[in-house]
N, C-alpha and C positions, 0 to 999 in steps of 0.2 A: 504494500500500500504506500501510496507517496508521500511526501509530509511539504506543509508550506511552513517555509521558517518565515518568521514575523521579525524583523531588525528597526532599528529605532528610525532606518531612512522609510518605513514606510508608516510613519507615525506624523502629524503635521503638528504644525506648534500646539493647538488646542488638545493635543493627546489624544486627537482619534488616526484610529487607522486608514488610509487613504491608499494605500497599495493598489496594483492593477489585478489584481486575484478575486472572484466572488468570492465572499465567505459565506453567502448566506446559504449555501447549499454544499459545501466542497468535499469530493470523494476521496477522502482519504483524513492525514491527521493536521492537527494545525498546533504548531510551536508557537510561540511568544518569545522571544528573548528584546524585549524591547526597553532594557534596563530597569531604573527602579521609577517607582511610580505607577499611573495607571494604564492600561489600554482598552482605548472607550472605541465602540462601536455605533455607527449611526441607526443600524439595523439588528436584525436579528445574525444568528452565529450558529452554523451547523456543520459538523463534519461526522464524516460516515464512521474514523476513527476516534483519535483520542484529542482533546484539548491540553494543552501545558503550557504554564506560563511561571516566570520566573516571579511575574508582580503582577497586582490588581486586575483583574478584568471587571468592566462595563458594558454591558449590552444595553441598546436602546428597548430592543424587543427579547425575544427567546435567546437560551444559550443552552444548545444539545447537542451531545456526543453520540457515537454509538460505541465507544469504548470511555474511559473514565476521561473526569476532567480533575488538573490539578491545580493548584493556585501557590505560589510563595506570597500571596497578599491576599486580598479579600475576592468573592464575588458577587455582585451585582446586577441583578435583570432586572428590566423593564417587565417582562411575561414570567416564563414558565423556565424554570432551570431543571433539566431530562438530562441521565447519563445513562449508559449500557452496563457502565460498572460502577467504579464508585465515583464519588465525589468527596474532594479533599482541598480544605484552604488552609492554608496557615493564619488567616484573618476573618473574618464575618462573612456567611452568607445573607443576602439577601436578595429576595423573588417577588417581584408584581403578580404572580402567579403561585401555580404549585409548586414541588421539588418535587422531581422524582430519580430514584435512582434503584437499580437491580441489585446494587452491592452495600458499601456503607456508607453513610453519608458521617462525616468529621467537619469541624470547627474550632479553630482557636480562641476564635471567638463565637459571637449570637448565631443565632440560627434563628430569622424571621419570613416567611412567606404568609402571604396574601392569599392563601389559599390550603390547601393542603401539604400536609407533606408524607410521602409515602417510598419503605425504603424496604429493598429484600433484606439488610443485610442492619447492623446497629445505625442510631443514630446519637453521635457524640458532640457535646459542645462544651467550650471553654465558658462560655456565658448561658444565656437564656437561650431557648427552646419555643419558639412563638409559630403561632400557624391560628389563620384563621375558621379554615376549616381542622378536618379532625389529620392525625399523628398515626399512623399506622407502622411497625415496623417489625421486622421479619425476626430480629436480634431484640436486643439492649437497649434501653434509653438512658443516656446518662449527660443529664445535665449540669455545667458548672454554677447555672443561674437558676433560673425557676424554668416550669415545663405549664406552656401555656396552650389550652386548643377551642377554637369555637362550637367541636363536634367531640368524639368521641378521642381516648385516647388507647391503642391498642399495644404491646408490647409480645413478641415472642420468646422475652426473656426479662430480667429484672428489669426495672424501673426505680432510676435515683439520681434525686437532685436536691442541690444544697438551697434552692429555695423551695417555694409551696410548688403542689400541685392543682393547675387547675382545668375542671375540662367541664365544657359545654355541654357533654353526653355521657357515658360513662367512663370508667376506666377498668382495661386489663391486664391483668400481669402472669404470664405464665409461670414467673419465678417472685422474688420479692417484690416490694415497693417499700421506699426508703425515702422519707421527705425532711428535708434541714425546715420546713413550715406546712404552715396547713395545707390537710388534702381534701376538695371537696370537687365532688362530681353533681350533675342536674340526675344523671342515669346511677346504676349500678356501680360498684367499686370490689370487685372479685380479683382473688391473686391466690398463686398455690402453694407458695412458702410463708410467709409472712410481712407482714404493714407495721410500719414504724411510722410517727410522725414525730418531729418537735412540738407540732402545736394541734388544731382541731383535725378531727377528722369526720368530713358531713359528703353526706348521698341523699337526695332526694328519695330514693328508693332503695337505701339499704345496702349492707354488701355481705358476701359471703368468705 
C-alpha cells in the first residue's frame, strides 16, 4: 500500500494542508511529519490505510482510517473520528460526531465526542470521558477524569475513574466498577464483580 508523506512544504502559513494530493478519499496511508504544532485540514481526511502524525491533527469534517490513527498531539474533528484499528493521541481527542474504533481507543488526555462513542477494544483516558450519546466498549473503561454519557454506559470489562460516574441510561460492567465520586444512572447499574464509590451511588431503577 503506498503512503503520502505530509512535510511542513505542504503546510501554508495558517497550518492547513494545501499539498497537490486528495486526502479526502486517499488509497492507501497518510504520514504527517509536519513538525510541531498542528495540521489543520479544510475538509474531511480518509485513507484506506493508516493515519500518523508526529503533532496535532485538525479536520474540518471526518477523520477515518481503515487501519489505526496515531497522534504525538491531540485530535480534533469537525464530524465523526472512524478507525479500523485503534486510535491513539498522546493529547485530547475531540469529535463533532461519534468515535468509532474496532480496537482501543487511548488518551493522554479528555476524550469528548458529540455523539457517541463506540470501541471493540478498551477505552482509556488521561482526563475525562464525555460522549453525548451512550459509551459502548468491547474492553475496559478507564478514566483519569470522570466518565460522562447522554445514553447508556456499557463496558466489557471493569469500569474506573477517578471522578463520578455519570450516564443518561444505565450502566454495565462485566467486571468491576470503581468510582473516585458519585455513581448515578437514569437506567439500571449491574456489574459482576463488585461497585465501589467514594460518594453516592443512585439508579432510577435499581441495580443488581
Amino acid at each position: 500500500m503506498k503512503t503520502l508523506k505530509i512535510t511542513i512544504a505542504d503546510i501554508d502559513a495558517d497550518g492547513y494542508y494545501n499539498g497537490p494530493v486528495d486526502v479526502t478519499d486517499f488509497h492507501g496511508n497518510i504520514r504527517i511529519d509536519a513538525g510541531a504544532g498542528w495540521c489543520r485540514f479544510k475538509s474531511s481526511v480518509k485513507a484506506a490505510g493508516y493515519i500518523s502524525s508526529i503533532s496535532s491533527i485538525y479536520a474540518a469534517g471526518d477523520i477515518n482510517s481503515g487501519d489505526f490513527i496515531d497522534s504525538g498531539g491531540n485530535i480534533v474533528s469537525g464530524g465523526i473520528i472512524g478507525s479500523g484499528g485503534n486510535i491513539h493521541s498522546v493529547g485530547y481527542i475531540e469529535s463533532g460526531g461519534p468515535i468509532f474504533s474496532r480496537g482501543t481507543i487511548y488518551s493522554g488526555g479528555h476524550i469528548y465526542s458529540d455523539g457517541i462513542i463506540l470501541s471493540g477494544g478498551s477505552v482509556k483516558s488521561g482526563g475525562d470521558i464525555k460522549a453525548s450519546g451512550h459509551i459502548n466498549s468491547g474492553g475496559n473503561i478507564n478514566s483519569g477524569g470522570y466518565v460522562q454519557s447522554g445514553d447508556f454506559i456499557h463496558s466489557g470489562d471493569f469500569i474506573q475513574s477517578f471522578g463520578y460516574i455519570d450516564s443518561g441510561g444505565y450502566i454495565f460492567s462485566a467486571g468491576y466498577i470503581d468510582s473516585g465520586g458519585d455513581i448515578k444512572a437514569i437506567g439500571n447499574i449491574k456489574f459482576r464483580d463488585y461497585i465501589k464509590s467514594r460518594g453516592i451511588v443512585y439508579s432510577a431503577q435499581g441495580g443488581a
